[in-house]
Backbone bond lengths (Angstrom), bond angles and torsions (degrees), N, CA, C in turn:
res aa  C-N    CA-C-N  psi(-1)  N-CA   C-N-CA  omega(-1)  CA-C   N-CA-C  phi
1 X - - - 1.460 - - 1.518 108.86 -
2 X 1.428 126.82 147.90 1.151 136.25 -173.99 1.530 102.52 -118.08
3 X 1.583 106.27 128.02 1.523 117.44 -162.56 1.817 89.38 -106.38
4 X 1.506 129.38 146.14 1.142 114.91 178.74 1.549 89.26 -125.09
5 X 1.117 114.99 129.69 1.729 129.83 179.19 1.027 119.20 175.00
6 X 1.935 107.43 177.89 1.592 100.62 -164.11 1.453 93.17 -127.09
7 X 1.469 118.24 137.82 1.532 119.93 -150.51 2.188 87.15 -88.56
8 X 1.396 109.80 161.33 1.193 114.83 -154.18 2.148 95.16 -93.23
9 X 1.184 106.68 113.75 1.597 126.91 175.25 1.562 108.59 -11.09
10 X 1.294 131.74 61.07 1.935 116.64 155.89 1.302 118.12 -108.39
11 X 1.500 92.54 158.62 1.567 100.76 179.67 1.482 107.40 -45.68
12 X 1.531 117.52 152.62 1.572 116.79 -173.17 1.299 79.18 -140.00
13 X 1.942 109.48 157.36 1.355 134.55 139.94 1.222 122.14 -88.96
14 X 1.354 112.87 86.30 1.422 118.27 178.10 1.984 112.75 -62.36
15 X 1.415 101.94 140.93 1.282 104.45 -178.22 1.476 107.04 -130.44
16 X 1.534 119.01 109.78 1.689 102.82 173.59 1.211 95.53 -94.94
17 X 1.351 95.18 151.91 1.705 95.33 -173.01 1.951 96.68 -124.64
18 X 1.474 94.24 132.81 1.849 110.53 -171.51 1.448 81.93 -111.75
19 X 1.575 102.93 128.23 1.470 99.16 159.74 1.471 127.49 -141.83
20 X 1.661 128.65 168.56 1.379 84.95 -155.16 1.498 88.16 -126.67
21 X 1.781 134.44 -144.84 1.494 118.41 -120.58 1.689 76.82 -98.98
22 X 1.507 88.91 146.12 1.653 102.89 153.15 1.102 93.88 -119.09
23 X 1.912 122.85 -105.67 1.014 133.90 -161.30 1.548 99.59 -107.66
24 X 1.340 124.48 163.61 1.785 128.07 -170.48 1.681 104.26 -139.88
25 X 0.817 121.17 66.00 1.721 118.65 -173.19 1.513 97.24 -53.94
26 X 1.590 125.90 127.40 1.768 125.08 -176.84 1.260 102.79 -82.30
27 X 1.486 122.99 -27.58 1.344 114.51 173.16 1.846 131.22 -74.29
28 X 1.089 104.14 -18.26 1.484 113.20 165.72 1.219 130.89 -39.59
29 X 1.352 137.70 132.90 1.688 119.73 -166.64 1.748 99.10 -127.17
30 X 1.404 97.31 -17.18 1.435 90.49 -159.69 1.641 118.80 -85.91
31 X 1.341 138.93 145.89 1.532 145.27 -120.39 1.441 95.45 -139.85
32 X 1.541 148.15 -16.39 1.341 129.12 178.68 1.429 123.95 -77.29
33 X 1.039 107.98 147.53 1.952 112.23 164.96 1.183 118.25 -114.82
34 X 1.423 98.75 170.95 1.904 103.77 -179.29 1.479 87.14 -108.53
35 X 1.324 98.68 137.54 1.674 109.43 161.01 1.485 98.99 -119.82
36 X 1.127 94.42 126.43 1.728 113.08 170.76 1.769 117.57 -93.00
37 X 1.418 99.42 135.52 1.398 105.61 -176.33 1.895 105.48 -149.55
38 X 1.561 79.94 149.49 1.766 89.78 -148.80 1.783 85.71 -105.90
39 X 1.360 122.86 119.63 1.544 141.71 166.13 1.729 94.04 -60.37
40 X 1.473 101.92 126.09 1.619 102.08 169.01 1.634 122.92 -47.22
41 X 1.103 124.86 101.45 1.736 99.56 -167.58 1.465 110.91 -82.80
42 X 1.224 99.73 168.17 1.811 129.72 -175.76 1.333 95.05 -77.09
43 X 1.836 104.47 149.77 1.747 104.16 -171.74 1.200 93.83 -43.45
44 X 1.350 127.49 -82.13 1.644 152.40 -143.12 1.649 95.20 -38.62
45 X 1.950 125.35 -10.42 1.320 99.75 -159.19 1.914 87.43 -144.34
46 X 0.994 110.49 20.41 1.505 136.41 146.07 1.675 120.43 -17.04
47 X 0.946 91.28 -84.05 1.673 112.16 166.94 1.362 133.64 -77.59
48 X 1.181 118.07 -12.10 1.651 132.79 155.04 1.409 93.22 -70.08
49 X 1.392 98.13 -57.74 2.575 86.59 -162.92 1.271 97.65 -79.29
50 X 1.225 137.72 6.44 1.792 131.96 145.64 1.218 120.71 -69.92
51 X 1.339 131.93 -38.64 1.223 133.52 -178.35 1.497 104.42 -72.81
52 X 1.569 118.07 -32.36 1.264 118.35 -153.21 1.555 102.28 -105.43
53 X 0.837 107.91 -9.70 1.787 109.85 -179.64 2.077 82.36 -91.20
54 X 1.232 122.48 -71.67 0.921 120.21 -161.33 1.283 122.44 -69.60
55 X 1.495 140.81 19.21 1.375 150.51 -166.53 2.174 90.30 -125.20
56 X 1.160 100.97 -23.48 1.245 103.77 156.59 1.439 118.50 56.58
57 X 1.703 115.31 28.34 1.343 153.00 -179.96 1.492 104.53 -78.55
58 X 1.490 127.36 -43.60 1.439 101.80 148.21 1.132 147.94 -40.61
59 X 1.527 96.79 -64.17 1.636 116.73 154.89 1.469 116.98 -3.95
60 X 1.405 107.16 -70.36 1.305 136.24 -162.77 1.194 119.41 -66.26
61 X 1.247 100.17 -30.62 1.707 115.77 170.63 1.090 106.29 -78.50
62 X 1.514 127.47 -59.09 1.380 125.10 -164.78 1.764 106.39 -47.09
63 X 1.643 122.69 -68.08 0.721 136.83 123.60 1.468 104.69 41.88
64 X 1.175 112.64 -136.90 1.843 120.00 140.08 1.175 112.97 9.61
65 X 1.321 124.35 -73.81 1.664 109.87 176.59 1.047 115.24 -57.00
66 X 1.270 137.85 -38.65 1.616 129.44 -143.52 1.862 80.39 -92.59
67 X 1.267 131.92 -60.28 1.710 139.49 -155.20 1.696 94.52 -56.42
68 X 1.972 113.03 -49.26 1.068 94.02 -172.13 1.573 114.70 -98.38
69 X 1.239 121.65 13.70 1.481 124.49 -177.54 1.393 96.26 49.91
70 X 1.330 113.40 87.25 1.668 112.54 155.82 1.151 116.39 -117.82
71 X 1.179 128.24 20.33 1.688 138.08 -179.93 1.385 101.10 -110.88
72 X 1.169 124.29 -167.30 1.434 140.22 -176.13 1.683 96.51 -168.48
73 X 1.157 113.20 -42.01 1.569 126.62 176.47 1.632 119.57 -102.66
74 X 1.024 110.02 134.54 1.773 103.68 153.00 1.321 129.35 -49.35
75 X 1.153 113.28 129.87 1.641 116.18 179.49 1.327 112.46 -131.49
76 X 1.179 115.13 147.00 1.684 124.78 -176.20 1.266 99.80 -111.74
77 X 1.662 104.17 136.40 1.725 115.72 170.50 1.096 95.95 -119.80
78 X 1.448 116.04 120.93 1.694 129.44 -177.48 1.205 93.03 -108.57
79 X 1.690 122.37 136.03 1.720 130.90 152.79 1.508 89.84 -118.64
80 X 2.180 88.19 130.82 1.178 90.27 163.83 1.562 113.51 149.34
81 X 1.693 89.60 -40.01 1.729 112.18 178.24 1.509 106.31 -46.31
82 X 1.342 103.66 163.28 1.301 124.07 155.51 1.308 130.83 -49.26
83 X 1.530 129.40 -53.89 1.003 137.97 175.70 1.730 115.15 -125.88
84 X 1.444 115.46 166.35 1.586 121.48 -153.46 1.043 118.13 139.55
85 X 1.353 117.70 160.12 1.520 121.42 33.03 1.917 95.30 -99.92
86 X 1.121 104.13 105.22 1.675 101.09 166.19 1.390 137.83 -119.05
87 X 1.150 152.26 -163.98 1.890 139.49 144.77 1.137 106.26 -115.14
88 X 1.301 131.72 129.30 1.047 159.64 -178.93 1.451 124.31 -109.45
89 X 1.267 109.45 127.13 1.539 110.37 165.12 1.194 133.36 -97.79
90 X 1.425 135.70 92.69 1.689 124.67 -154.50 1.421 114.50 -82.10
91 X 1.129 94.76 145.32 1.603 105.10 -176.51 1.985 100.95 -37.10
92 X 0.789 137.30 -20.04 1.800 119.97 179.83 1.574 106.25 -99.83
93 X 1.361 110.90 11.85 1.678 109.53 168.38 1.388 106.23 97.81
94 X 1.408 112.35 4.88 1.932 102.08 178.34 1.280 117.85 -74.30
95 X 1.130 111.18 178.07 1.655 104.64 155.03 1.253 109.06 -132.50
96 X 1.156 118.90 155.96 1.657 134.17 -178.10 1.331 106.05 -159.99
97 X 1.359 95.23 144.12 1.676 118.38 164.33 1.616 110.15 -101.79
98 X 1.422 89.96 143.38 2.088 78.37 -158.59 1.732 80.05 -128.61
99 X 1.566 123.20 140.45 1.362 144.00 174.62 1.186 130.60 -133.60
100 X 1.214 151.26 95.09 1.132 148.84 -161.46 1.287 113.98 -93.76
101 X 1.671 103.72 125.21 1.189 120.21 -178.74 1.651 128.48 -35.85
102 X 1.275 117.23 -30.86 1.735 133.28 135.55 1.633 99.19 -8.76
103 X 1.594 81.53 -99.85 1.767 92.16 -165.94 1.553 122.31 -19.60
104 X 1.463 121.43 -22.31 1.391 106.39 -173.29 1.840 96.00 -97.94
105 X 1.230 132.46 -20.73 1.159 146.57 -158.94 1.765 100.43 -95.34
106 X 1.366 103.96 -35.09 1.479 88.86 174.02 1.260 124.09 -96.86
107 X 1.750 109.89 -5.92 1.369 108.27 172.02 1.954 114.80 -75.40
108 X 1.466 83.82 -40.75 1.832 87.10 169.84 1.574 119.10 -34.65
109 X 1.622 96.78 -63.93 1.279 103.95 171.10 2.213 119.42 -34.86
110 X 1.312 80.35 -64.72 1.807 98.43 -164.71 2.225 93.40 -46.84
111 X 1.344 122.15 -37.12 1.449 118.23 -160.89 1.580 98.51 -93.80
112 X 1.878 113.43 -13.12 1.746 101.57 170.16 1.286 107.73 -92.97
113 X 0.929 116.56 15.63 1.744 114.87 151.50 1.442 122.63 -60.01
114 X 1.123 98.40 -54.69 1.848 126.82 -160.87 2.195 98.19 -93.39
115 X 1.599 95.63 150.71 1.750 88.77 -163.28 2.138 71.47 -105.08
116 X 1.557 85.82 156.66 1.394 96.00 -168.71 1.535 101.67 -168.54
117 X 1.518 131.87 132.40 1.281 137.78 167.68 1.459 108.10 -59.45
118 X 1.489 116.18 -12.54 1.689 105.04 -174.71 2.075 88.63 -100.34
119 X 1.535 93.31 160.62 1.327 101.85 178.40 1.989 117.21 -83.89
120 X 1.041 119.32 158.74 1.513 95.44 -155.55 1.863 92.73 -77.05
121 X 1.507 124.45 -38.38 1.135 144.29 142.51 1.754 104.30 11.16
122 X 1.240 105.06 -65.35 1.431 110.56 -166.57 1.580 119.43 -91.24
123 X 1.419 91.72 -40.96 2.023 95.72 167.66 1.452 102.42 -53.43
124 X 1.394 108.68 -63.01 1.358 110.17 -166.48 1.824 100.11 -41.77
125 X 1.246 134.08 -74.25 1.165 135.44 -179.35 1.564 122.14 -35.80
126 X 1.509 89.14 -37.96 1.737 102.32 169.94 1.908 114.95 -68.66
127 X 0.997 129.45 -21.14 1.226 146.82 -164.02 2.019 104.76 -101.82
128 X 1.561 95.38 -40.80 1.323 98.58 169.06 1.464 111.29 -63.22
129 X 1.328 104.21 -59.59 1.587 99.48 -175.22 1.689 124.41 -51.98
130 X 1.231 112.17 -40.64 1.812 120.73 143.99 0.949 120.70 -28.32
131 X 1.870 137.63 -62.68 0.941 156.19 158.88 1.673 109.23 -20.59
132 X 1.728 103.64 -71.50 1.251 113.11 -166.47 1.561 106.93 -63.57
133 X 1.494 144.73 -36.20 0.888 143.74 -147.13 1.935 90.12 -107.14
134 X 1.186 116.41 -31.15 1.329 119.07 176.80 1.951 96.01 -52.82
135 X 1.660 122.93 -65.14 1.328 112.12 -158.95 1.861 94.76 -87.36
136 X 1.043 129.37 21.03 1.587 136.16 -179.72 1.996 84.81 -89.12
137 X 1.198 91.26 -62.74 1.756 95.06 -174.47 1.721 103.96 -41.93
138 X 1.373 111.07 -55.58 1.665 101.90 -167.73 1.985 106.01 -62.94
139 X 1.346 112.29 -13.44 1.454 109.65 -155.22 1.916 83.38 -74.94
140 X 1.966 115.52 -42.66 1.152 122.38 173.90 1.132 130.90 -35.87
141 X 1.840 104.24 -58.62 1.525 107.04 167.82 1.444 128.79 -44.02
142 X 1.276 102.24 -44.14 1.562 129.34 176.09 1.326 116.18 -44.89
143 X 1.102 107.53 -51.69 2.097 119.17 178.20 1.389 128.34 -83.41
144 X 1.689 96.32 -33.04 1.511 100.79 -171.10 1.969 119.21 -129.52
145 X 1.066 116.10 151.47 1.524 121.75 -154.25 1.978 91.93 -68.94
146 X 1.460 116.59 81.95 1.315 97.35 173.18 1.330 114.78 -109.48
147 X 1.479 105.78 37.12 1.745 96.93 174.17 1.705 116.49 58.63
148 X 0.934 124.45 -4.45 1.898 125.41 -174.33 1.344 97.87 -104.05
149 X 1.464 85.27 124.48 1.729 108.43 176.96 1.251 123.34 -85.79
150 X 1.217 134.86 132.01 1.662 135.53 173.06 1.417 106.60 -7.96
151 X 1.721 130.55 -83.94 0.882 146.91 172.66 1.513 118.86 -19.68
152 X 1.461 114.83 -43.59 1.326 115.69 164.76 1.648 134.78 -90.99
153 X 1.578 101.99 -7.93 1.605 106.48 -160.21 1.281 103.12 -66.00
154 X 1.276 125.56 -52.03 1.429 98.34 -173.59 1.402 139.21 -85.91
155 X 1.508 100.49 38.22 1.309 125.69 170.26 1.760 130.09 -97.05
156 X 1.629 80.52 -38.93 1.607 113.40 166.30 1.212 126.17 -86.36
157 X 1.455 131.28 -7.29 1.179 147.11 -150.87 1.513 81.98 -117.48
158 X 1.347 128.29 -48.12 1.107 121.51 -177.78 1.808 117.27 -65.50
159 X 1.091 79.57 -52.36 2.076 93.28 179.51 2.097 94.01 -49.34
160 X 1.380 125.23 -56.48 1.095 112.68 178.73 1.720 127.12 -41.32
161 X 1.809 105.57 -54.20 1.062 87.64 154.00 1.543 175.34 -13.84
162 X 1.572 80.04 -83.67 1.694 109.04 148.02 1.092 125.00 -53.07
163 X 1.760 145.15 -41.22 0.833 159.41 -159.88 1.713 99.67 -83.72
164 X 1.270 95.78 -40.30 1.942 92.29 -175.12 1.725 112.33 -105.38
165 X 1.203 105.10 5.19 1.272 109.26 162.74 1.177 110.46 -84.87
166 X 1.523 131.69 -35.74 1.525 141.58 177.57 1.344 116.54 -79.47
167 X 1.651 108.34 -13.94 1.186 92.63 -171.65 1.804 111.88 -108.92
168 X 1.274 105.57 -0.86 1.807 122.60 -144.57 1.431 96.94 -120.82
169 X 1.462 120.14 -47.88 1.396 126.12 -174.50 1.780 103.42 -100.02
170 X 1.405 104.10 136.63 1.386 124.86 139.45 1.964 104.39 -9.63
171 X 1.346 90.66 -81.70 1.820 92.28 -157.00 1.554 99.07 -113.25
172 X 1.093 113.18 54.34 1.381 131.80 -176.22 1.709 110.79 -75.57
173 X 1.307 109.95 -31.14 1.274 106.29 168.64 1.377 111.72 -59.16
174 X 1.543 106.58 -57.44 1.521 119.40 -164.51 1.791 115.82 -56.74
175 X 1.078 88.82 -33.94 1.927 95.77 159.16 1.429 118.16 -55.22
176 X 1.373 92.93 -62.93 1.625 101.07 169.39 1.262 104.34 -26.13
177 X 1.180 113.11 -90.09 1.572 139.15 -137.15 1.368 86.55 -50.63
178 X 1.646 137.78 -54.29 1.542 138.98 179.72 1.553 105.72 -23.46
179 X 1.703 96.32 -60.75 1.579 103.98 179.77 1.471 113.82 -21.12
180 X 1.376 84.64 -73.93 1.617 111.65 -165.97 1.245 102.34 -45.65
181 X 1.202 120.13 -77.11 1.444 115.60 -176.17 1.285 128.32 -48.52
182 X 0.967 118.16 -32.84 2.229 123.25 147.45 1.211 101.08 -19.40
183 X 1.413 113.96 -88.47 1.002 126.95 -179.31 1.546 150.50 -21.21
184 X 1.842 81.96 -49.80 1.361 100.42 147.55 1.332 135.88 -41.37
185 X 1.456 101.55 -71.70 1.409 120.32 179.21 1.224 114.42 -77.37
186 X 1.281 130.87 21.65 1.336 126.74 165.30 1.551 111.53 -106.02
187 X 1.825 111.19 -20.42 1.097 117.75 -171.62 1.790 99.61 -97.55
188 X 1.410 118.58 8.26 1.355 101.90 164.70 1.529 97.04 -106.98
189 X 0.953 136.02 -21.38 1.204 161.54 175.66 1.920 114.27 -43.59
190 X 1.728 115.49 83.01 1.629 87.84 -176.25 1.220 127.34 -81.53
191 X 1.786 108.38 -20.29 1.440 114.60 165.89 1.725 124.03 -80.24
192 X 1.484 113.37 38.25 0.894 123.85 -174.74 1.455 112.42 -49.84
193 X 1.535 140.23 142.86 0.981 140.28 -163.24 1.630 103.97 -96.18
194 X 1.321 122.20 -27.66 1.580 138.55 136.06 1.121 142.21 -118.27
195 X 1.435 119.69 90.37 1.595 147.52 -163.55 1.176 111.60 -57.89
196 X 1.204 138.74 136.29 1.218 142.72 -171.41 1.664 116.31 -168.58
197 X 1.363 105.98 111.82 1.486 94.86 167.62 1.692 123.14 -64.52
198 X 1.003 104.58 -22.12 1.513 88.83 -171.13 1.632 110.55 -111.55
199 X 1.661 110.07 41.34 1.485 113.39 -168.39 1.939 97.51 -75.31
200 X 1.303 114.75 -39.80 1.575 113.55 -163.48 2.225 97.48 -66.33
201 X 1.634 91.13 -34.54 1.560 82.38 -178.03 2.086 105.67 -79.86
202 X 0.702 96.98 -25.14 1.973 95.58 168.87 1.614 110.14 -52.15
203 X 1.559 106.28 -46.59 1.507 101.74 -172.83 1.586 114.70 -83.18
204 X 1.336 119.70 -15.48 1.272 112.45 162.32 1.313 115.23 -80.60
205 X 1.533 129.27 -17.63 1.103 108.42 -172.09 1.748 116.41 -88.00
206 X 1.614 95.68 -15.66 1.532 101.48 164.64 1.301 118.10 -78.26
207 X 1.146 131.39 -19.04 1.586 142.51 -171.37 1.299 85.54 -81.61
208 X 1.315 148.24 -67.51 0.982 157.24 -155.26 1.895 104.36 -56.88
209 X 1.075 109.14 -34.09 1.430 116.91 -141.75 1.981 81.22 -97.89
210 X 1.491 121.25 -33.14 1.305 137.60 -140.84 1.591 86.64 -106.09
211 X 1.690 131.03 -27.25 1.396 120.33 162.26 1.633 97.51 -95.60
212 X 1.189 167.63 10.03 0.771 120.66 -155.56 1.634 84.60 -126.79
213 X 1.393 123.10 19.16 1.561 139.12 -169.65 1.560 84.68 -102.42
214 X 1.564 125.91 -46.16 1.596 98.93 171.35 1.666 74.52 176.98
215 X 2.068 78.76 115.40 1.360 113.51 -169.31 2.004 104.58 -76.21
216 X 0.807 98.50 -23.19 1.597 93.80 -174.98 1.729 104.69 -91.70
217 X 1.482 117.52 -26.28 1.804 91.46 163.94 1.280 121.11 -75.68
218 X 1.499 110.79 -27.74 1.608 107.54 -179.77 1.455 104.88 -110.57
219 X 1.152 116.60 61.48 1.994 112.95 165.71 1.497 114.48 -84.16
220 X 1.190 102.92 7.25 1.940 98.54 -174.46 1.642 91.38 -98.81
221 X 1.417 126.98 7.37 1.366 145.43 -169.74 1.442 93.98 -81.05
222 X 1.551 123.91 -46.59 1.355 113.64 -159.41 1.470 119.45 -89.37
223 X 1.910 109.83 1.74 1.630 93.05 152.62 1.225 121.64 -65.93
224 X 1.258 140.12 2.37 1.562 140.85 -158.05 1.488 97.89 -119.31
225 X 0.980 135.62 0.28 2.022 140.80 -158.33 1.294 99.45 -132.08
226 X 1.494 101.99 146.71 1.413 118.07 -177.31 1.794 105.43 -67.40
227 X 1.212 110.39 172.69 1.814 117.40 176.41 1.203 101.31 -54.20
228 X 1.528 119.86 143.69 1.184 131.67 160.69 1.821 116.60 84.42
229 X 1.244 103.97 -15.03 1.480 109.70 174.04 1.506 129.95 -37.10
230 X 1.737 106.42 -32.36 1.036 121.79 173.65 2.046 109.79 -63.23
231 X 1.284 112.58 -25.23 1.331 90.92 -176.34 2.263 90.04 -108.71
232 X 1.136 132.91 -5.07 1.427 140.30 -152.05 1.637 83.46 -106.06
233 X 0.804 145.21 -30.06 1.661 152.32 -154.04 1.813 109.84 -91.45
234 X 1.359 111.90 -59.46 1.453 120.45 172.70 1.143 114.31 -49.39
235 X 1.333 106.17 -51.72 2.078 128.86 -173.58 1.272 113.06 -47.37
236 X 1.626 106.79 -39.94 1.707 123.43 -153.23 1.954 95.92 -100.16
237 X 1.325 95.50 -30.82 1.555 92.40 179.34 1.535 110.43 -80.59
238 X 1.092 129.80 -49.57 1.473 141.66 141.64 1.849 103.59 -2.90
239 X 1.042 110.04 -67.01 1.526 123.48 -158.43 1.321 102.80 -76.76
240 X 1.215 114.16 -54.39 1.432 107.98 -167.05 1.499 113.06 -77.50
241 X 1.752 113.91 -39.59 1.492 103.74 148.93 1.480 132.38 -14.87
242 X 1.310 101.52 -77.41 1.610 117.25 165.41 1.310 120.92 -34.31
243 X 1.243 112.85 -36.51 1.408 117.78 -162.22 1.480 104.18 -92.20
244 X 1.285 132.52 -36.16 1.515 135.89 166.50 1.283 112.65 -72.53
245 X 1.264 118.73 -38.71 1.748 105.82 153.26 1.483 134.14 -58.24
246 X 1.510 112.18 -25.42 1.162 105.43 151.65 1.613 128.19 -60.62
247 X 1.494 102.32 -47.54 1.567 100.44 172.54 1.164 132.94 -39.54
248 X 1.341 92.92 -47.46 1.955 99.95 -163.83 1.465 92.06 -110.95
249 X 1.269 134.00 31.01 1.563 140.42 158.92 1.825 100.87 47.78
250 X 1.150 126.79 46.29 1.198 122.56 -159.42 1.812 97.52 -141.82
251 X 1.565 122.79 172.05 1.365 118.41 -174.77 1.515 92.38 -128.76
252 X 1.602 122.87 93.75 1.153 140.20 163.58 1.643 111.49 -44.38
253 X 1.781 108.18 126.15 2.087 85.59 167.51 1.584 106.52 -74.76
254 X 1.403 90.02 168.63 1.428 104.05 178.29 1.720 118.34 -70.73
């Protein structure tokens, strides 16, 4: 959903972010960046925009956009807002993704519930970066002719995600998988801090998406997947690959 408003006047830490070569796809045409900008935070949210300025997961994104040209437009990633994690279109025609410093603080919370070899510290961060590339996808839909209908975007928006977290990063699965497991635990979760009926089907469909990128490192994936996933999983990762390379006219690795 696209919220149209004008976010309320505080001091900000603006961050332009210059970054330099990763990867350069020659076929790429498209010219926008994300500039990230950090909302002054409130004591109580202090130490969330420390972790998050300094884990440097914006960065990383920006980064990424600019090497692989996946914009066409400028986009703003605000931490800090009130409400989120969403994309927004403001009444003067911008776009922004708006996140509130919360969101990384309450996911921490939601994964020190649960006992886990990962630190909750890092899922949570891992889940952010999901997050960010989850409302990066709607800013996409937004600019460029991709045929995806309301009804489906935030289904596809997700698969984009996932898809370029697996395909761009080193441990891109393992981010993933944070996702997923959010998800999880939000869908057993009734005081969930973001409610969602269809959070348990989100995490299979990223689990799904996260074995089927290469079924033999993650086969301990398919106690968690419906029957048959093992041959429905490769097919679907296959496809949708394809299909974001069509978008961004670019040759994603596998």
């Amino acid at each position: 959903m696209h919220h149209f408003y004008m976010l309320r006047p505080v001091a900000t830490l603006l961050l332009l972010l210059t970054v330099g070569t990763f990867l350069f796809p020659e076929t790429a045409t498209a010219s926008g960046r994300l500039r990230v900008i950090y909302e002054l935070p409130e004591p109580e949210e202090v130490a969330a925009a420390r972790v998050i300025f300094q884990s440097e997961v914006a960065a990383e994104v920006a980064q990424i956009v600019e090497e692989w040209r996946l914009l066409d437009k400028d986009v703003t990633l605000r931490f800090g807002t009130q409400i989120g994690p969403h994309f927004a279109v403001l009444k003067n025609g911008s776009l922004e993704i708006q996140i509130p410093y919360s969101f990384f603080s309450d996911t921490k919370k939601l994964f020190a519930t649960q006992r886990s070899t990962v630190p909750p510290e890092i899922s949570a961060l891992n889940t952010l970066h999901h997050a960010i590339y989850h409302e990066l996808g709607h800013a996409v839909v937004h600019t460029k002719s991709t045929g995806i209908t309301d009804n489906v975007e935030e289904y596809e928006v997700d698969t984009l995600s996932t898809i370029l977290l697996i395909s761009v990063y080193d441990d891109g699965a393992n981010i993933a998988s944070s996702a997923a497991k959010a998800f999880q635990l939000l869908a057993k979760d009734p005081d969930a801090f973001l409610p969602g009926n269809d959070d348990f089907q989100r995490a299979q469909e990223i689990n799904c998406l996260i074995y089927g990128s290469s079924p033999a490192q993650h086969a301990a994936l398919l106690k968690e997947l419906p029957l048959h996933s093992s041959l429905i999983c490769p097919s679907r990762f296959k496809k949708h690959h394809r299909q974001w390379e069509r978008t961004f006219r670019i040759q994603l690795p596998d």
